[in-house]
C-alpha positions, 0 to 999 in steps of 0.5 A: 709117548708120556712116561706113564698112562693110568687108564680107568675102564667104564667097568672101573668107573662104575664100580668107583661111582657104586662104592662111593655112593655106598660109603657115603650112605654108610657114613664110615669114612675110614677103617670100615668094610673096604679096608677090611676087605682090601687088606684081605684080599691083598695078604691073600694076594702076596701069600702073607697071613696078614695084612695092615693098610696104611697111609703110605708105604713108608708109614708102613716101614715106620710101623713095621719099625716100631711094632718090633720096637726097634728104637735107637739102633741102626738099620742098614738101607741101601743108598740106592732107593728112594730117600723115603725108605731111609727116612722111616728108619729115622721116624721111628727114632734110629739112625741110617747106615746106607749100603751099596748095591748090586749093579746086576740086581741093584739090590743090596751087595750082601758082603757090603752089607756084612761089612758095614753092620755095627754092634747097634745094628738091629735090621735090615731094609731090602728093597726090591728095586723095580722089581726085582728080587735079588737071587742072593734074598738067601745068603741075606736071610742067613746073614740076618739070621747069624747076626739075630737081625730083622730082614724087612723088606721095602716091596714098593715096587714089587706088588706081584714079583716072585722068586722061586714062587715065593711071593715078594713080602715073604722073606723077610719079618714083613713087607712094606708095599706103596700105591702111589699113581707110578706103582703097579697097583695104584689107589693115588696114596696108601700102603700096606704091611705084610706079615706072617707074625700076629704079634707085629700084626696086632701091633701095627693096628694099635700103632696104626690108630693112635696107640688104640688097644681094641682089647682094653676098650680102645684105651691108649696104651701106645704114642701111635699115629694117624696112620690110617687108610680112609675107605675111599683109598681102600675101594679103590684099593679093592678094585686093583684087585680085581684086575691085578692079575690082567695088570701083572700080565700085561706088564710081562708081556711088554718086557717080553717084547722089549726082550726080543726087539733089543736083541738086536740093538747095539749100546744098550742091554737089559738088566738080566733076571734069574730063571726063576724070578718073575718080575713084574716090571715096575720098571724095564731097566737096561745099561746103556755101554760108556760111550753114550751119554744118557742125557743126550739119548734121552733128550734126542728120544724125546725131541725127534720121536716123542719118546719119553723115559722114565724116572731112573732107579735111581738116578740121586743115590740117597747119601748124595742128597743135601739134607744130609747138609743139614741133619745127621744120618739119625736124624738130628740137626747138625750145627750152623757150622755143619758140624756133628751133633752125633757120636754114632760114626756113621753120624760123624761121617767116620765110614767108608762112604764110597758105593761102587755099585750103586754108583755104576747103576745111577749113571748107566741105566735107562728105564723104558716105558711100560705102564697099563696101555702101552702095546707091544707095537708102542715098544716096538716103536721105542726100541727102533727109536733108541735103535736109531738113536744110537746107531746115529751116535755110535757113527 
């Protein structure tokens, strides 16, 4: 059983051979009628006013980073993401402050988060890990509210999530979304932002397009990017959509599965959701207890019952990678000795930099398979076989 499997229907070539065919007709290779429509339809499906495609996800943070022309400050990201959220903190010309995070959750710890801000603080990044929204999205927004902070939120692996009905790129000034081949919407590369605010909005299409205003005559007014969405990405793009909700479905059908059948499982627990979260499971992440050790199980899984699983959530916490070794937290080079060139004391390593949480979370979790095409008997064959992997182990 692989990690993960893309599948693409007759139905779903058809329509990929038809628009490609009427794109190369047309001649508009970019920024044209399948960006448009796709970012329609995705605002429409995540409940945002607006929506702006982009290149990447994080090319969407960096947008969105500097639409609100935050520059020179700090932006608090938890240490627990991937390294991507922290680097368009530092494109866009800022400095990292990592956070720790929830081990109930793996999103950020709010009081951690409280604890670290600095005068220069100017945002917040939350990153809905797997998923998953953290329940305390509240006692955050009201934190960024106290302390005149911008919540952006890194939705890359919630296309679809909710908490009390309210849509994942909705709590925050915006939402940065991804639809790299693991996600759960997929167009091979290619982001999207999310927003309520016309001003960022307007914005990020000038950023979007190297720095071009529409309202002047495309005269550059801004140092934008090449940012943008070719129209072969965005088709495929509208195709997600049209399937989207079957996706999300079936996603939550095979956690339920794996819900049930775990029940019975000693050594392992699934990581719990609120009642009123709807995750849609980019990743189905459970605890292994202290005992067992995670390489072993995972190696035994592959070896005796062709079970692979998954990349974890994450298993390298972003302020342990060694490009740290070599550049400061805003971005700059150290020296050859590997000292500072930085007075910022998150720069000169003058804070704490212990993360219990996060560090809980990277050594115990296990994410099971769960993609498009995996059945419920498919996890029903994966829990027996961590069933017995286990049961062997604990002997």
């Amino acid at each position: 059983m692989p990690i993960i499997r893309i599948p693409f229907s007759e139905a779903d070539r058809e329509f990929f051979h038809a628009g490609l065919d009427e794109i190369l007709d047309s001649g508009q290779l970019t920024s044209a009628k399948y960006t448009r429509q796709f970012e329609e339809e995705f605002a429409a499906f995540s409940g945002s006013r607006f929506a702006v495609a982009t290149s990447s996800c994080t090319t969407a943070l960096e947008l969105t980073l500097r639409a609100l022309e935050i520059e020179n400050a700090s932006v608090v990201v938890p240490t627990n993401t991937f390294l991507a959220t922290a680097f368009a903190v530092i494109h866009a010309g800022n400095r990292v402050i990592f956070a720790d995070s929830d081990p109930n959750t793996l999103c950020l710890d709010v009081a951690d988060v409280e604890r670290r801000l600095e005068p220069g603080t100017r945002a917040v990044v939350l990153v809905h890990i797997g998923g998953i929204i953290t329940a305390d999205v509240e006692a955050l927004q009201r934190l960024c509210e106290q302390r005149d902070l911008y919540l952006i939120e890194d939705c890359a692996h919630a296309h679809g999530s909710s908490l009390a009905g309210k849509p994942a790129g909705t709590f925050g000034i915006a939402g940065a979304f991804s639809f790299f081949p693991t996600k759960v919407l997929t167009t091979g590369e290619g982001g999207m932002i999310t927003t309520d605010d016309e001003r960022l909005y307007e914005r990020a299409l000038i950023l979007r397009n190297h720095g071009k205003d529409p309202q002047l005559g495309n005269h550059i007014t801004e140092l934008g990017h090449n940012f943008r969405m070719s129209e072969l990405t965005a088709m495929l793009g509208v195709e997600q959509m049209r399937k989207a909700e079957r996706v999300i479905a079936e996603r939550r059908a095979i956690a339920r599965a794996y819900d049930e059948r775990l029940q019975d499982v000693a050594g392992v627990r699934p990581l719990p959701l609120p009642s009123t979260m709807r995750s849609t499971y980019y990743k189905y992440v459970a605890y292994l207890d202290e005992r067992f050790e995670r390489a072993a199980v995972k190696a035994a899984l592959k070896d005796r019952f062709g079970v692979s699983l998954t990349g974890e959530v994450y298993e390298d916490l972003c302020h342990t990678e060694p490009v740290w070794q070599r550049y400061t937290l805003c971005g700059r080079r150290r020296s050859e000795a590997g000292g500072a060139v930085c007075e910022h004391d998150v720069c000169r390593g003058d804070v704490e930099t212990s993360f219990p949480g996060a560090e809980f979370a990277s050594q115990r979790q296990i994410c099971l398979p769960l993609y498009p095409s995996l059945t419920e008997e498919d996890a029903g064959y994966v829990v027996e076989s961590l069933k017995t992997i286990l049961d062997e182990m604990a002997a």
